[in-house]
VOGUTOR-888141 format. One record per residue (C-alpha): residue number from 1; x negated, y negated, z negated. Coordinates in pm, whole numbers. Layout:
N
SITE  num       u       v       w
SITE  NUM       X       Y       Z
...
//
This chain:
563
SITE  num       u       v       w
SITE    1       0       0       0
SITE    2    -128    -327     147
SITE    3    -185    -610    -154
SITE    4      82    -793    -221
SITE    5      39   -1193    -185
SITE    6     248   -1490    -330
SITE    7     470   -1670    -112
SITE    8     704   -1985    -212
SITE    9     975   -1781    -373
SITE   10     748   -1755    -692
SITE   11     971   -1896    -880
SITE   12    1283   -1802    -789
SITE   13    1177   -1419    -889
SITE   14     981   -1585   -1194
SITE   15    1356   -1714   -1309
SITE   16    1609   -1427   -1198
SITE   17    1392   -1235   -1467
SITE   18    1336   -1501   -1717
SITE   19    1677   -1725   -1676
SITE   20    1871   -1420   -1875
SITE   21    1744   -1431   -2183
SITE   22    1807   -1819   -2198
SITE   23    2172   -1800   -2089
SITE   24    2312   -1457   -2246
SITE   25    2376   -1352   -2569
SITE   26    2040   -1482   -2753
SITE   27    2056   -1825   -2610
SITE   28    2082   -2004   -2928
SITE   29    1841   -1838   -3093
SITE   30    1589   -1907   -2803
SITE   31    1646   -2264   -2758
SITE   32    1689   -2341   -3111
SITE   33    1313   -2180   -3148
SITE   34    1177   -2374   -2848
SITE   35    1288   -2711   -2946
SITE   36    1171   -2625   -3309
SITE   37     813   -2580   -3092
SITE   38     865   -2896   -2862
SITE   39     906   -3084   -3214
SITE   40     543   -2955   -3296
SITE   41     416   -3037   -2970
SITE   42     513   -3377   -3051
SITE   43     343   -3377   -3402
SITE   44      21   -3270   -3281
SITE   45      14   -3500   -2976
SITE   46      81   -3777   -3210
SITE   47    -173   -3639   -3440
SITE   48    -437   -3620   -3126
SITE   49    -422   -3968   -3033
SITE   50    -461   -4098   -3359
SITE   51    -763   -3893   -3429
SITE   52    -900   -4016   -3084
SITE   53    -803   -4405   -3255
SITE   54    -967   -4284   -3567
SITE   55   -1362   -4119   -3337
SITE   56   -1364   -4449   -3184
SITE   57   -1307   -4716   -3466
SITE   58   -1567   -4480   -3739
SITE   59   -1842   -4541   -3369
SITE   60   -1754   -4897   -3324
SITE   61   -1837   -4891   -3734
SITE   62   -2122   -4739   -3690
SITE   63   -2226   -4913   -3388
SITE   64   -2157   -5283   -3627
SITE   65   -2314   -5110   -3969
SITE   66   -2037   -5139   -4162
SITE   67   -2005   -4923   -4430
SITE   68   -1670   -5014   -4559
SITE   69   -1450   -4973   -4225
SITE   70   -1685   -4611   -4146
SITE   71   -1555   -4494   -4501
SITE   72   -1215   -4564   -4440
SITE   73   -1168   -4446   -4091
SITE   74   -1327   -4159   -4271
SITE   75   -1093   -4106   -4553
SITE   76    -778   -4176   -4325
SITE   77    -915   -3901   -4055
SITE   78    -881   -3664   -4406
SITE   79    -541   -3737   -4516
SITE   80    -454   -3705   -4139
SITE   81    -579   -3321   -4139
SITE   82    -403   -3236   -4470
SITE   83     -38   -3287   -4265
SITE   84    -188   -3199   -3914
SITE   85    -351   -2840   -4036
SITE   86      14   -2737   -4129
SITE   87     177   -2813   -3782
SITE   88    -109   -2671   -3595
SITE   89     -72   -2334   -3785
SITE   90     299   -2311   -3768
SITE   91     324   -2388   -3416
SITE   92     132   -2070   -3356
SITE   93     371   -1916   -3584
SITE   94     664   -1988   -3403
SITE   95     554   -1952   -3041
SITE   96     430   -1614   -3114
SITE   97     797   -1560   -3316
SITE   98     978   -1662   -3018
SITE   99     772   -1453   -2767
SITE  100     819   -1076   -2948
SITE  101    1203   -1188   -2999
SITE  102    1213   -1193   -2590
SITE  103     994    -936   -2534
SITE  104    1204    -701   -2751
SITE  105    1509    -852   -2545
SITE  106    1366    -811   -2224
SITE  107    1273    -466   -2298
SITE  108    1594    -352   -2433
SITE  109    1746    -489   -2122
SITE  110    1475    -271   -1888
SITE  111    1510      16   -2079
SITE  112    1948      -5   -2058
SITE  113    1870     -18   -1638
SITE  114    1613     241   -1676
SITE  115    1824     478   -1832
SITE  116    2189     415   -1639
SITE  117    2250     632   -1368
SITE  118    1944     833   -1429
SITE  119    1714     602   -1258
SITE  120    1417     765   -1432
SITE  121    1485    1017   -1274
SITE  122    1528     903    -918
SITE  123    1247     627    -937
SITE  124    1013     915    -965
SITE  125    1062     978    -577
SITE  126     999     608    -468
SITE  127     656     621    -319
SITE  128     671     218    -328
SITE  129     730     238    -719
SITE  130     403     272    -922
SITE  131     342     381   -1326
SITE  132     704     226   -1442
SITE  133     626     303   -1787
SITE  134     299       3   -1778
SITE  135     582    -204   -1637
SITE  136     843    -166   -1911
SITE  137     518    -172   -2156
SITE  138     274    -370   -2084
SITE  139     347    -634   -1786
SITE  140     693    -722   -1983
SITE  141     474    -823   -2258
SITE  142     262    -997   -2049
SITE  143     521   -1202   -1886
SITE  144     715   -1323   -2194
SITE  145     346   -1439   -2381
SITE  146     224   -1600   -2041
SITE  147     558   -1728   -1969
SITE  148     601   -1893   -2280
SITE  149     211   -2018   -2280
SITE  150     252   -2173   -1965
SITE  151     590   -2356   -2033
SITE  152     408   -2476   -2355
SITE  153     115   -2613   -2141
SITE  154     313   -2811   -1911
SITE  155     548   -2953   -2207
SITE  156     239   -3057   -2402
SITE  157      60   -3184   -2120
SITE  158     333   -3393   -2019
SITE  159     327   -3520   -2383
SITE  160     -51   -3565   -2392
SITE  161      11   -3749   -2104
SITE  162     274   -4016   -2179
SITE  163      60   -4082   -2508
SITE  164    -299   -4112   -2381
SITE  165    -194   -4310   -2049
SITE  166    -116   -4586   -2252
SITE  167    -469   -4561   -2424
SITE  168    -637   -4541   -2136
SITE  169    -426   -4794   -1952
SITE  170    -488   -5052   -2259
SITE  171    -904   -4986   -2232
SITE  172    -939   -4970   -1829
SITE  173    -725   -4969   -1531
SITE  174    -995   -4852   -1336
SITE  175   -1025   -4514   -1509
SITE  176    -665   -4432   -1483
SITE  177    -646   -4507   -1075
SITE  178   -1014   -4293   -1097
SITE  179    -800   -4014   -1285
SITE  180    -518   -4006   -1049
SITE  181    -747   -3911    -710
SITE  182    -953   -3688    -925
SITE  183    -644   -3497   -1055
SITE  184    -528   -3465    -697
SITE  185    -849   -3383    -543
SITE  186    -873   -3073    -819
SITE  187    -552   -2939    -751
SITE  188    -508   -2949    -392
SITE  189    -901   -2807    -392
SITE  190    -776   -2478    -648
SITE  191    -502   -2396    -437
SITE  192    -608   -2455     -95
SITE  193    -915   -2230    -123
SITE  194    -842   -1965    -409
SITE  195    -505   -1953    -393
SITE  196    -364   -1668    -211
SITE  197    -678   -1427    -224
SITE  198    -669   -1444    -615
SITE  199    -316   -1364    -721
SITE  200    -319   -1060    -409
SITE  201    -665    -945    -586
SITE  202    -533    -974    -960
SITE  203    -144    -773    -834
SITE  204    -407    -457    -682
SITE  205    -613    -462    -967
SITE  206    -325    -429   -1198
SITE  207    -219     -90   -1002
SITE  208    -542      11    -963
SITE  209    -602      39   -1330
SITE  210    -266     173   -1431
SITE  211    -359     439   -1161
SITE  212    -641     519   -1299
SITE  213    -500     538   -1650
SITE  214    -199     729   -1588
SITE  215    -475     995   -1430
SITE  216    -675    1028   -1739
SITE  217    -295    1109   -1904
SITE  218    -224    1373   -1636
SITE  219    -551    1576   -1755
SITE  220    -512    1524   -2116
SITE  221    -121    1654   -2043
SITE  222    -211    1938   -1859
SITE  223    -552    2019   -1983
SITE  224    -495    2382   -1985
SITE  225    -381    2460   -1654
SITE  226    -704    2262   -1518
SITE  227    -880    2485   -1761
SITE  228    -726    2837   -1594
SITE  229    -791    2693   -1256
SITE  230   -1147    2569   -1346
SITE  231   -1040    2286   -1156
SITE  232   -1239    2011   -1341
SITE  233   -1491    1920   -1047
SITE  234   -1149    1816    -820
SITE  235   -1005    1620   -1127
SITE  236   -1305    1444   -1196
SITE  237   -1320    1356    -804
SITE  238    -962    1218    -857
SITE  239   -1020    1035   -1128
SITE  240   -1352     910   -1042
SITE  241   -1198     791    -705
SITE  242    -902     601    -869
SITE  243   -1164     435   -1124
SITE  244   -1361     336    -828
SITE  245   -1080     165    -623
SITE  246   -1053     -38    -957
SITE  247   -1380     -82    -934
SITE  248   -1403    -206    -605
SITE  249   -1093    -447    -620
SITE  250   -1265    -582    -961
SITE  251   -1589    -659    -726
SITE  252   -1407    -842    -513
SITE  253   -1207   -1013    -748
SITE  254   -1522   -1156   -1012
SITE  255   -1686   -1286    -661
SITE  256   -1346   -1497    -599
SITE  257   -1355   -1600    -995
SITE  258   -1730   -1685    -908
SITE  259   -1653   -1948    -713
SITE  260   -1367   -2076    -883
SITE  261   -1569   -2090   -1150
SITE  262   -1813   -2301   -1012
SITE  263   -1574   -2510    -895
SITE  264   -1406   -2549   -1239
SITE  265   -1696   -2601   -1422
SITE  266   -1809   -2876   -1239
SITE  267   -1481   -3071   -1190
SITE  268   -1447   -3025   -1600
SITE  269   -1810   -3125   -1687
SITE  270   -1830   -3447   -1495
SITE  271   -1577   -3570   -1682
SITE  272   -1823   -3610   -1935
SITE  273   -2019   -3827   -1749
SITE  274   -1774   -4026   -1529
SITE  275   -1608   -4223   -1795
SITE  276   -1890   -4343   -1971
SITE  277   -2008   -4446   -1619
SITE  278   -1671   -4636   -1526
SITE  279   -1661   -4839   -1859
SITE  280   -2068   -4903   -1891
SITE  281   -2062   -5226   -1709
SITE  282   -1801   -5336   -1957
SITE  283   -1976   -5219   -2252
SITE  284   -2302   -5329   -2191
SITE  285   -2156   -5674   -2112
SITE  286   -1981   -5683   -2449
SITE  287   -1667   -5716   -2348
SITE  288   -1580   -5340   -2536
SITE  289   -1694   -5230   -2810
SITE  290   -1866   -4864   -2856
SITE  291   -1571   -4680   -2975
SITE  292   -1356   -4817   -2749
SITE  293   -1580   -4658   -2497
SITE  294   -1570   -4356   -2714
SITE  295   -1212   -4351   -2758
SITE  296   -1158   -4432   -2330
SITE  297   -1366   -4100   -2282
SITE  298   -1126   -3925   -2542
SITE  299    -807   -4048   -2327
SITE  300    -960   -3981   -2050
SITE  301   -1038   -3592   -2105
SITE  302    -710   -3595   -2234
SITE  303    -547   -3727   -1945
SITE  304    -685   -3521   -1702
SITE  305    -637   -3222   -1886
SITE  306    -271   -3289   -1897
SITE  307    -277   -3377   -1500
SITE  308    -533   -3079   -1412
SITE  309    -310   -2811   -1545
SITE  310    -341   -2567   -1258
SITE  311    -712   -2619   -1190
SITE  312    -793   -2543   -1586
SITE  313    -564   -2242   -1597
SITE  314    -579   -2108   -1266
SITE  315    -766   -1760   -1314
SITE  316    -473   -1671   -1570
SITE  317    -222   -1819   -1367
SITE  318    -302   -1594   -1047
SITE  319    -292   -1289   -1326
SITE  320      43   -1394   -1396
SITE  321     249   -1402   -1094
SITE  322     129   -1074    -990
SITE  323     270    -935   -1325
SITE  324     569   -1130   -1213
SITE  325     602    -927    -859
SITE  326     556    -609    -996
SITE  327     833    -667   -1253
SITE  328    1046    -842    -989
SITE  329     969    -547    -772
SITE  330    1073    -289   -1060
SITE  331    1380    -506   -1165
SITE  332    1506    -468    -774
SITE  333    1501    -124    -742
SITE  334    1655     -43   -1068
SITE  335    1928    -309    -951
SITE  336    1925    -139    -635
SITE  337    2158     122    -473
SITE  338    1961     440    -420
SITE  339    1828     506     -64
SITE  340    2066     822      -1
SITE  341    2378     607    -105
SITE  342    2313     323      78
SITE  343    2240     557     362
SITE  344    2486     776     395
SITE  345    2858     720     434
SITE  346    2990    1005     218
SITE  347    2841    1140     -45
SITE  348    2918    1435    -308
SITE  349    3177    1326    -530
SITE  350    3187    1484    -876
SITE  351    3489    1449   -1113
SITE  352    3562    1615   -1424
SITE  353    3778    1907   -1412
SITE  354    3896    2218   -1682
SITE  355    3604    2443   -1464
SITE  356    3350    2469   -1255
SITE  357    3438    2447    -841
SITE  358    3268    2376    -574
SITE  359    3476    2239    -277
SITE  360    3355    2225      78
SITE  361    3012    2142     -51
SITE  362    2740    2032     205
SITE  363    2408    1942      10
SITE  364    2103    1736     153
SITE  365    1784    1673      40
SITE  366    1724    1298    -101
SITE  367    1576    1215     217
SITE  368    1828    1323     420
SITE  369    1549    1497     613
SITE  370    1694    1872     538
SITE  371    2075    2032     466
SITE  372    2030    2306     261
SITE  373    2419    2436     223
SITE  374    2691    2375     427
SITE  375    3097    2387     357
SITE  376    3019    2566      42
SITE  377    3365    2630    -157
SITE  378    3396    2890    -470
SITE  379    3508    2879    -844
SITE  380    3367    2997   -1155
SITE  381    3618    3082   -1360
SITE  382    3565    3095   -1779
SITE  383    3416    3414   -1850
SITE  384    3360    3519   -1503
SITE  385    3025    3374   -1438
SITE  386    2798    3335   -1102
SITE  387    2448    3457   -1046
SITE  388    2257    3246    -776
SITE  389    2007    3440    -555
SITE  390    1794    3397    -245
SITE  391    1425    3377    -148
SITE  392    1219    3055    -264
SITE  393    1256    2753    -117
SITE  394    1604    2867     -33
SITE  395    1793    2588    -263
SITE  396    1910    2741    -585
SITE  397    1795    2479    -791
SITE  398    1895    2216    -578
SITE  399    2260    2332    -627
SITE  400    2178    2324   -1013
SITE  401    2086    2003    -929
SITE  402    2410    1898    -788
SITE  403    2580    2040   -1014
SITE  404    2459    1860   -1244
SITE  405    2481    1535   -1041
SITE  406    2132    1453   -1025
SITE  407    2123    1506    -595
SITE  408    2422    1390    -440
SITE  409    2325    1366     -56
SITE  410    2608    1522     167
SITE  411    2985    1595     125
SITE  412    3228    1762     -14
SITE  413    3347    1772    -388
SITE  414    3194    1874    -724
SITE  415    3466    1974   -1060
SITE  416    3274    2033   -1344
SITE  417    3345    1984   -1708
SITE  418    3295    1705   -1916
SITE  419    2892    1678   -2013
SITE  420    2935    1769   -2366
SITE  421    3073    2096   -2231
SITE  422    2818    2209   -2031
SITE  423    2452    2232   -2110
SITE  424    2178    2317   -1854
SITE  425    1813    2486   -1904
SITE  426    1559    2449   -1663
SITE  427    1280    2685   -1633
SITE  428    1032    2427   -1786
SITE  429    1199    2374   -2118
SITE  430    1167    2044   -2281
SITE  431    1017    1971   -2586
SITE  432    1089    1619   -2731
SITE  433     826    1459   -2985
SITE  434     959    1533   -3324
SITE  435    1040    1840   -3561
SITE  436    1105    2187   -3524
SITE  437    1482    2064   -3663
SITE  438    1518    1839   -3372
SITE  439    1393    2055   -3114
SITE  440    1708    2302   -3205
SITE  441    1962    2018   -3265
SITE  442    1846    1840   -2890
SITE  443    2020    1677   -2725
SITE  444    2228    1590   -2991
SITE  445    2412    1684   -3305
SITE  446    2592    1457   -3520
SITE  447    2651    1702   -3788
SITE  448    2314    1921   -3852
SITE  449    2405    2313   -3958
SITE  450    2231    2398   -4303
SITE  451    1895    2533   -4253
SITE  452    1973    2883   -4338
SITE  453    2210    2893   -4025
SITE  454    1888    2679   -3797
SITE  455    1680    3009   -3940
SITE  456    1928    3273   -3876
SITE  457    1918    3125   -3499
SITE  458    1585    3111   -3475
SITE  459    1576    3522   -3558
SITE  460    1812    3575   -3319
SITE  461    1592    3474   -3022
SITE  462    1312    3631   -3156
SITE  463    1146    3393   -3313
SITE  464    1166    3488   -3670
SITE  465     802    3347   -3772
SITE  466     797    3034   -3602
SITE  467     886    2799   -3888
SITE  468     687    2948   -4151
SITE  469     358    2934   -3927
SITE  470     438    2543   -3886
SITE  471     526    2457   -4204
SITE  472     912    2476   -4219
SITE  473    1193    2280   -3983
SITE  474    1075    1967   -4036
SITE  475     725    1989   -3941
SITE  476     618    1770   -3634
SITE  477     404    1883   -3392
SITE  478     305    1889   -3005
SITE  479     547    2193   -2927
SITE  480     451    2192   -2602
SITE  481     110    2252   -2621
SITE  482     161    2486   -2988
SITE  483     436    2734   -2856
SITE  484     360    2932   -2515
SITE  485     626    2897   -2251
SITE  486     828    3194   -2361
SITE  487     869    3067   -2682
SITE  488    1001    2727   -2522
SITE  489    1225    2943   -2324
SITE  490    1376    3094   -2668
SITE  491    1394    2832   -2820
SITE  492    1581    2644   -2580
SITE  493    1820    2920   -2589
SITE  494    1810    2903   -2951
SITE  495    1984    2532   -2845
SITE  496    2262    2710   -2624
SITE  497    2371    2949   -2883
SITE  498    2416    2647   -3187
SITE  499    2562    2417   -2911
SITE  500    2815    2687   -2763
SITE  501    2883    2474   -2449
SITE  502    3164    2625   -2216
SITE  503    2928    2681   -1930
SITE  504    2532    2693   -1944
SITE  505    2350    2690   -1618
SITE  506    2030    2862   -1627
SITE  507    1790    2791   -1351
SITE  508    1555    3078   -1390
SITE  509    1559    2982   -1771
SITE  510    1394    3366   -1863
SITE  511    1106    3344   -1600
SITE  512     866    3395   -1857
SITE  513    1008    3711   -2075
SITE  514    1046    4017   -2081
SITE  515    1350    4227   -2005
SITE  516    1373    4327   -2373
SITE  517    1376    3940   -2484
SITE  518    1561    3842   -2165
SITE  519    1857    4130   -2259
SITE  520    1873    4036   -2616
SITE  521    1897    3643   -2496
SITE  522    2192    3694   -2217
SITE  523    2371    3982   -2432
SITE  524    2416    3719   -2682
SITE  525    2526    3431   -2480
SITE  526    2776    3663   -2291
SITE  527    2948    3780   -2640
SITE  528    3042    3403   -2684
SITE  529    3285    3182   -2485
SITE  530    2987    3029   -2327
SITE  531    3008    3100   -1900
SITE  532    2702    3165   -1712
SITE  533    2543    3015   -1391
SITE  534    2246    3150   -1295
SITE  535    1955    3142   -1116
SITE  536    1760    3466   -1147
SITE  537    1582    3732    -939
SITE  538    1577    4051   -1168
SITE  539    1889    4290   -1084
SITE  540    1963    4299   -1502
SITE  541    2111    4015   -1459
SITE  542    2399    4116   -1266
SITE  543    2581    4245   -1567
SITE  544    2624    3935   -1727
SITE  545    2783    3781   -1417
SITE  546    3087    3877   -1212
SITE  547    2985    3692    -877
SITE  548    2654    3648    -706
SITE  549    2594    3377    -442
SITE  550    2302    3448    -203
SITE  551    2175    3113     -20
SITE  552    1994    3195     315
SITE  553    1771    2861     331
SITE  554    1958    2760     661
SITE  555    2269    2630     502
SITE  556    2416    2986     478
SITE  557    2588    3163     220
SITE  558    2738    3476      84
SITE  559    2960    3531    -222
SITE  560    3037    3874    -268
SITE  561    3145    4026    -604
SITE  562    2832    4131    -865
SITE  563    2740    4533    -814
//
């Protein structure tokens, strides 16, 4: 993917993500913190120019040897710190205050978009959607601090300004027409040269390090499958390769900071010298005193630090709005329709209904690209249950997946149950982060079963041993990387039998037992009211189902009665 540049529509995707928090339900909280912050912007701007009044007159007392007026410019700079410290330090307090408040806002509003209509789920197929979880993480926070620096910056130099103008306007009219051309020449300079390369340079290197990142978590996840395969040398390739590309992109990106560096420097450090220059004649002639001279190069500095905005806080600036496309980029496609429903003209619908049928189903891949049933109609009646069979690749769990209304590409109609009737178990079980009580219990229980029952189950799939060699129920622990995959499987049968769902669709859910375990699992589940669909190879499980559909690959089917 190319590198994405800037264009003049900045901030019109700066304030579809930002304008939200200011106008919704936290609005008075937000402005009620940020005028509380414009009031200390004023206090220390006031605060600023009179210790700028106070530097010059202790010089010009200096300068004349007085000893009185140095003592009490002196002693009034003192009592002005006592009420200035105070401001300084609470302005902090509240800026940060009001930043967490909308980052935890912000994120709570991601995170309700992330989760509706499963769009973690489908986002993992957009090949134009990179590591969403730095997104929601990391460049949220990012964009509420910056956002909230930067609006801070421009109020208090626009303050600065109106304060010191008058200064400088009072000590020499020269140096404030001087100011204006230099201002102008700065800014135009910044973003005429490093503009556009910067920001595209500082949105790659973003990716490129959440790429690399998210790598280094793939390996620690899966360390030992790499470890059967011996497949470190072509994961350190990987990763090496990824941290290069960062690498590179940060090479090219310190030689464009190199020269707006330079740049920067030396528009900052002749302002230094120019002042003095401008007002020397003046001073030397006796027509201003020292401190006054003093005090213009004070205003000054101050002046064109409040007009030179951009050029001082460029480098950050160009780090910014390439946060701000990647979360505009990740707030449109969770806003977005999905790419098979804005596609297609029908699609599957699914309604709730008292059992499973499947009426004149046609099912697609995502893409569209392949149609791997067609007109598919049958019923699964309670107790009856329906054993799905063909060779791989052939789209059994793609109909689980339908089923459960994760693909939808195609036609035709889908009754099902309502969701808290019908629980599904993939062959990879899932193990949340959390106890050995919660893994049972998932995905949810409002009313826990005493622990004697939660050990009972746990016998029942075999698994007798497993809480005492943890340390009891409510132990915490990686599950996924302490209990082998059979054990996952039992356990998340374990989560069947308490939930006693009126279906259960198992998509090769006993893959990694044996037939002993995988009898004693299915004999159980059929002596409740729980009905079966199934996706299974070994001819066992044909007692446990009354139908069998066989799926050719083509689009095909049979449904013939189970032998």
């Amino acid at each position: 993917m190319e590198a994405k540049t800037p264009d003049r529509h900045v901030w019109q995707r700066f304030w579809a993500i930002a304008a939200p928090y200011w106008r919704l339900d936290r609005k008075w909280q937000a402005w009620g913190l940020l005028a509380l912050l414009v009031l200390l912007l004023l206090g220390q701007t006031r605060f600023a120019v009179l210790f700028n009044e106070q530097t010059g007159e202790f010089t010009s007392a200096l300068a004349a040897r007085d000893a009185e007026r140095f003592w009490d410019a002196i002693r009034y700079c003192l009592g002005l710190l006592l009420v200035a410290v105070p401001i300084y330090a609470f302005y902090y307090y509240v800026r940060d205050k009001l930043g967490i408040h909308w980052r935890r806002w912000l994120t709570e509003r991601f995170l309700d978009s992330y989760f509706s209509q499963r769009h973690y789920y489908e986002l993992n197929a957009d090949p134009g959607l990179d590591n969403p979880d730095q997104r929601i993480a990391e460049d949220i926070n990012t964009f509420t601090q910056r956002s909230l620096y930067f609006l801070l910056v421009l109020i208090g130099a626009a303050l600065q300004l109106a304060a010191f103008s008058a200064v400088l306007w009072s000590i020499s009219r020269v140096l404030v027409y001087f100011l204006v051309f230099y201002a102008i020449f700065g800014t135009v300079t910044t973003l005429a040269l490093f503009g556009r390369p910067l920001i595209g340079l500082n949105f790659m290197q973003l990716r490129r390090e959440a790429d690399f990142r998210f790598g280094l978590v793939r390996i620690r996840e899966n360390a030992e499958s790499i470890a059967f395969y011996r497949g470190e040398a072509q994961e350190s390739r990987q990763v090496r390769r990824r941290f290069a590309a960062a690498f590179d992109n940060y090479n090219r990106l310190i030689r464009s900071q190199l020269f707006l560096n330079l740049f920067q420097y030396s528009y900052g450090l002749l302002t230094i010298v120019l002042p003095s220059a401008i007002v020397a004649t003046d001073v030397l002639s006796g027509e201003l005193e020292v401190g006054s001279a003093v005090q213009a190069a004070g205003a000054f500095a101050a002046v064109l630090s409040a007009v030179s905005v951009i050029v001082e806080n460029f480098e950050s600036l160009s780090r910014f709005v390439a946060g701000i496309d990647r979360l505009d980029a990740f707030s449109r496609l969770l806003a977005a329709e999905p790419a098979c429903r804005a596609r297609s003209g029908s699609l599957i619908e699914t309604v709730p209904g008292p059992r499973l049928v499947l009426d004149r189903l046609t099912l697609q891949t995502p893409g569209g690209a392949r149609t791997l049933v067609k007109n598919l109609s049958l019923s699964v009646a309670t107790g009856e249950g329906l054993l799905i069979e063909g060779e791989s690749g052939s789209g059994k769990s793609s109909l689980l997946r339908a089923i459960a209304g994760l693909w939808y590409c195609g036609s035709g109609r889908i009754l099902r149950p309502p969701p808290g009737e019908i629980l599904f178990l993939p062959q990879q079980p899932y193990m949340i982060l959390g106890t050995l009580r919660s893994q049972l219990l998932y995905p949810d229980r409002e009313r826990p079963p005493p622990d004697a029952e939660l050990l009972r189950l746990l016998e029942r799939v075999n698994l007798p041993d497993v809480a005492e060699r943890f340390g009891g129920l409510d132990a915490e622990r990686d599950w996924e990387k302490v209990l082998s995959i059979g054990e996952q499987q039992r356990l998340a049968f374990a989560r069947v039998l308490l939930a006693r769902p009126r279906y259960a669709v198992l998509d090769e859910a006993t893959s990694a037992l044996d037939a002993a375990n995988e009898e004693n699992l299915y004999r159980q589940l059929a002596a409740t009211e729980t009905t079966l669909v199934s996706v299974g190879h070994r001819p066992a499980l044909h007692t446990y189902h009354r139908q069998v559909l066989e799926l050719d690959g083509e689009g095909g089917w049979q449904l013939r009665p189970s032998p």
